[in-house]
C-alpha positions as CSV (number, residue, x, y, z in Angstrom):
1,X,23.7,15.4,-18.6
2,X,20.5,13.7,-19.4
3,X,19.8,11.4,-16.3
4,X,18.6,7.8,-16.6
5,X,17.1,6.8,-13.5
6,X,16.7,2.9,-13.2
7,X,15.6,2.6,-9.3
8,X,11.5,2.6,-9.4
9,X,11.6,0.1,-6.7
10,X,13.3,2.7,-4.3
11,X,10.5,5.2,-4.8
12,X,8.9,6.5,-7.7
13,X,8.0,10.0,-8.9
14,X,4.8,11.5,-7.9
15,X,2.5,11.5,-11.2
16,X,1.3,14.8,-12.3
17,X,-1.8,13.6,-12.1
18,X,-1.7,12.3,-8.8
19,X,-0.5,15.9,-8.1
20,X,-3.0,17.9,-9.5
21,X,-5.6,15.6,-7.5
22,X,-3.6,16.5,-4.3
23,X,-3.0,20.3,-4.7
24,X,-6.7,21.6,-3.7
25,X,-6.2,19.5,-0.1
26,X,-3.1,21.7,0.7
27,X,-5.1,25.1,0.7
28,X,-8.5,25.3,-1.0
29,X,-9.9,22.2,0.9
30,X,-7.6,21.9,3.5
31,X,-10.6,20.9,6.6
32,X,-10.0,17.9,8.9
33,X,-11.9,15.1,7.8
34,X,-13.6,14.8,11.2
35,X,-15.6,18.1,11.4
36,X,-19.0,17.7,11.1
37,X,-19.0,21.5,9.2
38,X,-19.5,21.3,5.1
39,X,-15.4,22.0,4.7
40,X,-15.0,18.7,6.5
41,X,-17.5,16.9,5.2
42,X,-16.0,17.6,1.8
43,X,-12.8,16.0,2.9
44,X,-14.1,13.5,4.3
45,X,-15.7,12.7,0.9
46,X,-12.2,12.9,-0.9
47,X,-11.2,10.0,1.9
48,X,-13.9,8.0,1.2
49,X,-13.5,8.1,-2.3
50,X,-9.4,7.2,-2.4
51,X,-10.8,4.8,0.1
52,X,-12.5,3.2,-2.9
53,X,-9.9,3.6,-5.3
54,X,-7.6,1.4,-3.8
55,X,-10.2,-0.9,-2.8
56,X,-11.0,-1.7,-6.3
57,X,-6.9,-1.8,-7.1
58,X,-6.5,-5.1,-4.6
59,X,-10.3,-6.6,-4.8
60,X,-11.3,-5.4,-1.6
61,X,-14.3,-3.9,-0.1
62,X,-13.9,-0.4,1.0
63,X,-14.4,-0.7,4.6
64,X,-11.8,-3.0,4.7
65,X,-9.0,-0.2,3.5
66,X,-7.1,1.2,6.5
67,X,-4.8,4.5,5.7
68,X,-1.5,4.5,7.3
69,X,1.9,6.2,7.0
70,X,3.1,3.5,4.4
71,X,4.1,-0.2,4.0
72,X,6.2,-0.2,7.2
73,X,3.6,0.8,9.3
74,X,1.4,-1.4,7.8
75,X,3.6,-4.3,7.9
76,X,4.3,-3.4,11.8
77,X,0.5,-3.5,12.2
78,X,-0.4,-7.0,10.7
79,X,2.2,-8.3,12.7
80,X,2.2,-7.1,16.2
81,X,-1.7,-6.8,15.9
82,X,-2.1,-10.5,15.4
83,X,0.9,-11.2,17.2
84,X,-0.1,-9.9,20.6
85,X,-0.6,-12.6,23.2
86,X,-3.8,-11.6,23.9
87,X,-5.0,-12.2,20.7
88,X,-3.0,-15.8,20.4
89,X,-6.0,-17.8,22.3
90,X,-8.8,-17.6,19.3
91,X,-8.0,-21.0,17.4
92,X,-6.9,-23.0,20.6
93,X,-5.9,-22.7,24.6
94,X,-2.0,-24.2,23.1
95,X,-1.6,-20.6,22.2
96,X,-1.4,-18.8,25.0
97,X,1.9,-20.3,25.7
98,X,3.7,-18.9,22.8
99,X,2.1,-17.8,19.6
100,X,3.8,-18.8,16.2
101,X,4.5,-17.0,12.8
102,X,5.7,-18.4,9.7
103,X,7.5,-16.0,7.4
104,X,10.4,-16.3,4.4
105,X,13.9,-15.2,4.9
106,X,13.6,-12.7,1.9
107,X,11.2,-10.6,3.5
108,X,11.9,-6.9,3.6
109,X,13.2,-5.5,7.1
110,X,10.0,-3.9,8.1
111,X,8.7,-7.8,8.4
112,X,11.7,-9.4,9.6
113,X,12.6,-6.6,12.3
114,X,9.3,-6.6,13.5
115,X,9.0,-10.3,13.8
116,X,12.1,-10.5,15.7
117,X,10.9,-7.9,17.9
118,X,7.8,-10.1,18.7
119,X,10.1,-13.2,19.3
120,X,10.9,-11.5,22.2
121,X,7.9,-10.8,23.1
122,X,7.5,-14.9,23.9
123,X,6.4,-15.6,19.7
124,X,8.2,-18.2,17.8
125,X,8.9,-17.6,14.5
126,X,9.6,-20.0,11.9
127,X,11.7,-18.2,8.9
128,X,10.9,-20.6,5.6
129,X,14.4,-20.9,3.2
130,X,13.6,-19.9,-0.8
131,X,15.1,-21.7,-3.3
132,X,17.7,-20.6,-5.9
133,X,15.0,-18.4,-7.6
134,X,13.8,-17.0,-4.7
135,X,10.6,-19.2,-4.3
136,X,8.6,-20.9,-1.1
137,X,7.7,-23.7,-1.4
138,X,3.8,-24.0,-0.3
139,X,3.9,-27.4,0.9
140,X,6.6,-26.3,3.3
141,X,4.4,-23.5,4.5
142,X,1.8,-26.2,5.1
143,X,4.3,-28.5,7.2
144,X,5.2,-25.7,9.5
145,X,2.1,-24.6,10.6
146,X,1.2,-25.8,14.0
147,X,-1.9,-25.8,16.0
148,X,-0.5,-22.6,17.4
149,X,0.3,-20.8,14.3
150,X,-1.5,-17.4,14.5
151,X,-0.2,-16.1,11.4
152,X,1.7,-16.7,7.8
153,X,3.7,-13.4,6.6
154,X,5.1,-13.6,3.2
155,X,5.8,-11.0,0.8
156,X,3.9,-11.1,-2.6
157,X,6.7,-10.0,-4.9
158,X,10.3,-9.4,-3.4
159,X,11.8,-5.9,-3.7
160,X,15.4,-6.6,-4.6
161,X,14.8,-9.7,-7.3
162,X,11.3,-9.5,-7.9
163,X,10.5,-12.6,-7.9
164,X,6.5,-13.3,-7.4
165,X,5.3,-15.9,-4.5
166,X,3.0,-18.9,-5.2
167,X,0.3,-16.9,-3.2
168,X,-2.6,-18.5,-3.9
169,X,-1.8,-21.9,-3.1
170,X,-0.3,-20.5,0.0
171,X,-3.4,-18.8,0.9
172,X,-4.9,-21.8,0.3
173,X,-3.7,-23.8,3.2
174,X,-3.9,-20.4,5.3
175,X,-7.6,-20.8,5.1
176,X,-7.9,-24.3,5.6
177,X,-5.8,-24.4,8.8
178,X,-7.5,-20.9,9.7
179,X,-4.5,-19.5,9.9
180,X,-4.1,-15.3,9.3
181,X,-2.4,-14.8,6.5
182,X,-0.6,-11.7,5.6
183,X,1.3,-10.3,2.3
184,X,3.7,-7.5,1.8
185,X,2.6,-5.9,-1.8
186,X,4.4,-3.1,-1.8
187,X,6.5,-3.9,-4.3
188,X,3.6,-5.9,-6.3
189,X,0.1,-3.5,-6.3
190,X,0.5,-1.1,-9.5
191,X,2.4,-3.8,-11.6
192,X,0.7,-7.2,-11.1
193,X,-2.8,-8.0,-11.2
194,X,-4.2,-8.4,-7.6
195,X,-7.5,-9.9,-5.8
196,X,-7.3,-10.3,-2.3
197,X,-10.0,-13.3,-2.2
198,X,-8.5,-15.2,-4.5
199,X,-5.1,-14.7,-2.0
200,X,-7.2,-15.8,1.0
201,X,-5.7,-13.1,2.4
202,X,-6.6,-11.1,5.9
203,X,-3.8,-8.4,5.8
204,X,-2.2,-6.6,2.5
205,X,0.3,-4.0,3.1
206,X,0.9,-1.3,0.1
207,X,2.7,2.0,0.3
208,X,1.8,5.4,-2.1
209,X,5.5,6.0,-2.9
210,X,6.3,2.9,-5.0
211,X,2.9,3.4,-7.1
212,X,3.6,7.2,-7.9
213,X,1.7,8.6,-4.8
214,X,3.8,11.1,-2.5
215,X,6.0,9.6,0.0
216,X,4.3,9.4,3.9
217,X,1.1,7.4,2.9
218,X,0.4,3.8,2.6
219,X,-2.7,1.2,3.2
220,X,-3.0,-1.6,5.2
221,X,-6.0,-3.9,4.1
222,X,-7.9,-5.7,7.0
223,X,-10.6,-8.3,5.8
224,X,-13.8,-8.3,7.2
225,X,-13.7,-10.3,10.7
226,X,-10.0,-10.0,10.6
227,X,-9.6,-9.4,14.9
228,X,-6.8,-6.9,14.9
229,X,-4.8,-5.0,18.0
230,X,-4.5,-1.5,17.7
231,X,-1.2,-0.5,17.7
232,X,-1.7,3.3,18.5
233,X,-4.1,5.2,20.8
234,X,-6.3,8.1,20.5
235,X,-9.6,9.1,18.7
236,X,-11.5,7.0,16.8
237,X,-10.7,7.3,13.2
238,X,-10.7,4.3,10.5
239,X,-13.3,2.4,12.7
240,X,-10.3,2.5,15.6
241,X,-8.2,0.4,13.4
242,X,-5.4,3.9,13.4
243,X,-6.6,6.9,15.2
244,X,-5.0,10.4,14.0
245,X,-5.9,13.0,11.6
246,X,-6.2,11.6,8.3
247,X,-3.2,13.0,5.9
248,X,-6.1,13.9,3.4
249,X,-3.9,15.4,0.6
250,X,-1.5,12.1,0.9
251,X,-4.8,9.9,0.6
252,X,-6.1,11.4,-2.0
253,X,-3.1,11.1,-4.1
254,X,-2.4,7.6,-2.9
255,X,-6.6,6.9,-4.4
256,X,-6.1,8.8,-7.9
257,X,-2.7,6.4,-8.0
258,X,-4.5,3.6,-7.1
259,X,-6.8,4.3,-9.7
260,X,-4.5,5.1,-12.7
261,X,-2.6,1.9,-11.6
262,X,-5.6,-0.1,-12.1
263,X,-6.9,1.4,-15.3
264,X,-3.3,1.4,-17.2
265,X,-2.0,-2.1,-15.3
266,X,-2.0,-4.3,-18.4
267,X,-0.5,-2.2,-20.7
268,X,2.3,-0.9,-18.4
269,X,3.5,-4.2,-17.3
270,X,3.4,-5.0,-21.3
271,X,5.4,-2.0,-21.7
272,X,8.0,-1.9,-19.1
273,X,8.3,-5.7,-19.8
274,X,9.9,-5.4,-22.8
275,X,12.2,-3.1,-22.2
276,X,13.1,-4.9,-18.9
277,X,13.8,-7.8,-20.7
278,X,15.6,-5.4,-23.7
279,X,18.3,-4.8,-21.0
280,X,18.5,-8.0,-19.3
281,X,19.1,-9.7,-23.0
282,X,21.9,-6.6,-24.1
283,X,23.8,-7.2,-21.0
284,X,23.9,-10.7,-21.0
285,X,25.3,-10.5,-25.3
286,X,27.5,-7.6,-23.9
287,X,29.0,-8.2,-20.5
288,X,30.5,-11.6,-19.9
289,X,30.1,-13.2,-16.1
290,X,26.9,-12.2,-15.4
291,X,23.6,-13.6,-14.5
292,X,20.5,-12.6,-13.5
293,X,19.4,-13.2,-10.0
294,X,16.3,-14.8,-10.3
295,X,15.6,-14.9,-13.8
296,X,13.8,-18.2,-14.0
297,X,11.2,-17.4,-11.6
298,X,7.6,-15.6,-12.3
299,X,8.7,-11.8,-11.5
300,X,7.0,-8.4,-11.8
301,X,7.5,-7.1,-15.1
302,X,9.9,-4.3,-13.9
303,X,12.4,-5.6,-11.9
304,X,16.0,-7.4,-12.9
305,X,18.7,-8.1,-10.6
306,X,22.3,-8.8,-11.9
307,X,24.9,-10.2,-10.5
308,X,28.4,-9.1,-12.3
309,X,31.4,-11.2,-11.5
310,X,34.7,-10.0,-9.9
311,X,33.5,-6.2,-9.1
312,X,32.0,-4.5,-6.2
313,X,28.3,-3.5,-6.6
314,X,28.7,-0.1,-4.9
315,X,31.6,0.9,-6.8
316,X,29.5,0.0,-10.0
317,X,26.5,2.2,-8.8
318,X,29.3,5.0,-7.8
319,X,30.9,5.0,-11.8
320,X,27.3,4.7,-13.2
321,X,26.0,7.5,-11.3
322,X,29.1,9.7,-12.6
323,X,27.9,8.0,-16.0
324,X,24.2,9.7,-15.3
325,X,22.4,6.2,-14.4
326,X,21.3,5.3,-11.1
327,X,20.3,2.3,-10.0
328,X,21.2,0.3,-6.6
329,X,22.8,-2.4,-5.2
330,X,19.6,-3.7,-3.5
331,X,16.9,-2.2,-1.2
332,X,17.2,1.9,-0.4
333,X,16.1,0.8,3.0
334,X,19.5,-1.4,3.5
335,X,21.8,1.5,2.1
336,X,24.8,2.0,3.7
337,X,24.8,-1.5,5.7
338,X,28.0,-3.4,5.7
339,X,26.7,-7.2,5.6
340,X,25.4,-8.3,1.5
341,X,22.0,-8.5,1.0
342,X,19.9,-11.2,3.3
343,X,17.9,-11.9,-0.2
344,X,21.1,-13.1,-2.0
345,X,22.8,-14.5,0.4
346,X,18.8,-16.6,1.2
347,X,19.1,-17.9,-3.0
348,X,22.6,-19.5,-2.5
349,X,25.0,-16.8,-3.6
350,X,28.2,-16.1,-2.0
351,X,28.9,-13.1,0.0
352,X,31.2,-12.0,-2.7
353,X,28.5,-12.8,-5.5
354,X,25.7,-11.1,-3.3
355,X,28.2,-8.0,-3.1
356,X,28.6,-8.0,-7.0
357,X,24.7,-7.5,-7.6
358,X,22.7,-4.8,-8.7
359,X,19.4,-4.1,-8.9
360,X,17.9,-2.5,-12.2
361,X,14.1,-1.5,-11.5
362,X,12.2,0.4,-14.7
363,X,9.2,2.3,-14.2
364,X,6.3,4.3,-16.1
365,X,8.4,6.7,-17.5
366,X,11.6,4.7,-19.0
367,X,12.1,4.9,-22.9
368,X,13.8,2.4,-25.0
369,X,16.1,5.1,-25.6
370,X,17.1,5.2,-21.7
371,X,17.5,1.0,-22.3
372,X,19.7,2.1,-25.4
373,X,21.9,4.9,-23.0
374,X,22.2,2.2,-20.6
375,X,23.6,-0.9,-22.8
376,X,26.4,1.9,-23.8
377,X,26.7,2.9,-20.0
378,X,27.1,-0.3,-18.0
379,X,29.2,-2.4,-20.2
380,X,31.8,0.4,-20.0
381,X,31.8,1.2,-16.6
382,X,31.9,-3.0,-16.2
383,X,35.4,-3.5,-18.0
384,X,36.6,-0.4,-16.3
385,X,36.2,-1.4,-13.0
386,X,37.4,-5.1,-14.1
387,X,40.3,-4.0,-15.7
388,X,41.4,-2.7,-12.1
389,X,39.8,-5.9,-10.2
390,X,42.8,-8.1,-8.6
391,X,39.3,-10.2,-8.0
392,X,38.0,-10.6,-11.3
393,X,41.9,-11.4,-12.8
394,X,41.6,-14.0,-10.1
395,X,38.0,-15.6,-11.1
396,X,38.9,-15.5,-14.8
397,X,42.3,-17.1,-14.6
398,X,40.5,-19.9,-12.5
399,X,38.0,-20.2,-15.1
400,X,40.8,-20.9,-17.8
């Protein structure tokens, strides 16, 4: 059976040559990055240079670039390292009594789990509604700040619809209220173009395994000036900013990533486009009662999120998978959970609607001919599982 794999924005596969960059850091080159000796010095050089590669990805200087352990981490970091009450007391004295955060609720967990940690901590948080699209609205950002806002937290593309955030505008009022502001671009760096001044931004998360690095590494960009809590102790790697030996194999691959990303963005997203939009337009003339979760918003070029009426989602990613196609019902970090997704339930859909969506995400290495293999798949496992639907009986009599 000849696979069709349709779920990039769970992880993606590591790029040859992103793997042939790594390979000479498991055993030729294999010295800590710390030793003063010419083997570590020669690691230490690989560092520095994946340290500039993903500098140049985002706009960013490359002092500024922070390795980590991935975009959980990193989002853990911008929060409870601007979050910390000792921290809250650099705009204005008003702080000290209870620092505030402004985020979405569409952000993925690793913001919204660590933001309700810190609420307990004696931080309020303000979580902003999305429209139908799965939009902020900027001016409602604006009206929530207060004089103790220490920090704005909002994802730069969303990982289940896509959808891309009016950033800059957002940023905007982040810098005149001098307000941190922080983005989650996990889901964004590799497929949309990115500059971190034009963001305003002073924290940018972004992990290796969603931009065909290995799994286990990620960055965490910290602008210049940007005063930020450690969150672990130890020696004194990355300027203090994350002690621990550096994972030099995992860096490297993430920089050579970072670097094809950059050099082959335009033509990719062009790519990948088009056959995103090949599948979205074969469904909809194929499959009646669907529609496409956030459609009408700006989105990264590889995402699409469909919501088919009257079915369950899993049991649709269950008869695909037997079909050879896998794709999921929404974020590989929420597998398993019983509750529909937050991010559908946040644009207005129903819990049964939210249930009945999945999530198509294409990457480098589709072909038009998987697109083709997968207008024959889904349309046939949809009436299947419809024919058997007391739900979908239901909806369609009530639509007569």
């Amino acid at each position: 059976m000849n696979r069709v794999y349709l779920d990039y924005n769970a992880t993606t596969p590591v790029e040859p040559r992103v793997l042939d960059a790594m390979l000479p850091y498991f055993s030729a080159e294999f010295a800590n990055a710390s030793s003063i000796h010419t083997p570590g010095q020669h690691a230490r050089a690989a560092v520095e240079t994946a340290r500039e590669q993903v500098a140049a990805l985002i706009g960013a200087h490359p002092q500024e670039i922070v390795f980590t352990s991935g975009g959980t981490e990193s989002d853990n970091h911008a929060i409870f390292g601007v979050a910390q009450p000792c921290l809250a007391g650099r705009i204005s004295p008003a702080q000290l009594a209870q620092p505030h955060i402004i985020t979405t609720t569409i952000e993925h967990e690793a913001v919204l789990n660590a933001c309700q940690a810190v609420e307990k901590q004696a931080v309020s948080v303000t979580y902003l509604p999305v429209d139908r699209e799965g939009l902020a609205d900027p001016e409602s950002v604006r009206l929530a700040i207060r004089p103790e806002t220490v920090l704005i937290t909002i994802m730069q593309a969303n990982n289940e619809l896509g959808t891309v955030q009016p950033l800059e505008e957002i940023g905007r009022f982040a810098k005149e209220y001098k307000v941190y502001f922080h983005t989650d671009a996990v889901q964004s760096a590799g497929k949309i173009p990115i500059d971190v001044n034009r963001l305003n931004t002073h924290l940018l998360s972004l992990s290796g395994h969603k931009l065909y690095a290995p799994k286990g590494v990620g960055a965490l960009y910290v602008r210049g000036g940007t005063r930020l809590r450690q969150l672990l102790y130890g020696g004194h790697h990355q300027r203090g900013f994350r002690p621990g030996t550096e994972n030099v194999a995992g860096i490297v691959g993430l920089g050579k990533a970072a670097e094809i990303a950059r050099n082959s963005l335009a033509g990719e997203a062009k790519q990948v486009s088009t056959l995103r939009d090949k599948l979205e337009q074969g469904l909809l003339e194929r499959v009646p009662q669907i529609r496409v979760n956030g459609g009408l918003a700006p989105r990264t070029p590889n995402t699409s999120n469909i919501m088919f009426a009257g079915i369950e989602g899993e049991a649709l990613v269950i008869a695909l998978d037997l079909k050879g196609l896998a794709c999921s019902v929404g974020a590989a970090c929420s597998s398993g959970a019983v509750e529909p997704s937050h991010v559908l339930t946040a644009i207005g859909l129903s819990q049964e609607q939210a249930k009945s969506s999945l999530r198509f995400s294409l990457g480098r290495h589709t072909t038009a001919c998987e697109i083709d293999i997968a207008l024959d798949v889904i349309p046939a496992a949809v009436a299947q599982l419809r024919a058997l639907s007391p739900t979908y009986r239901k909806e369609t009599a009530s639509h007569v």
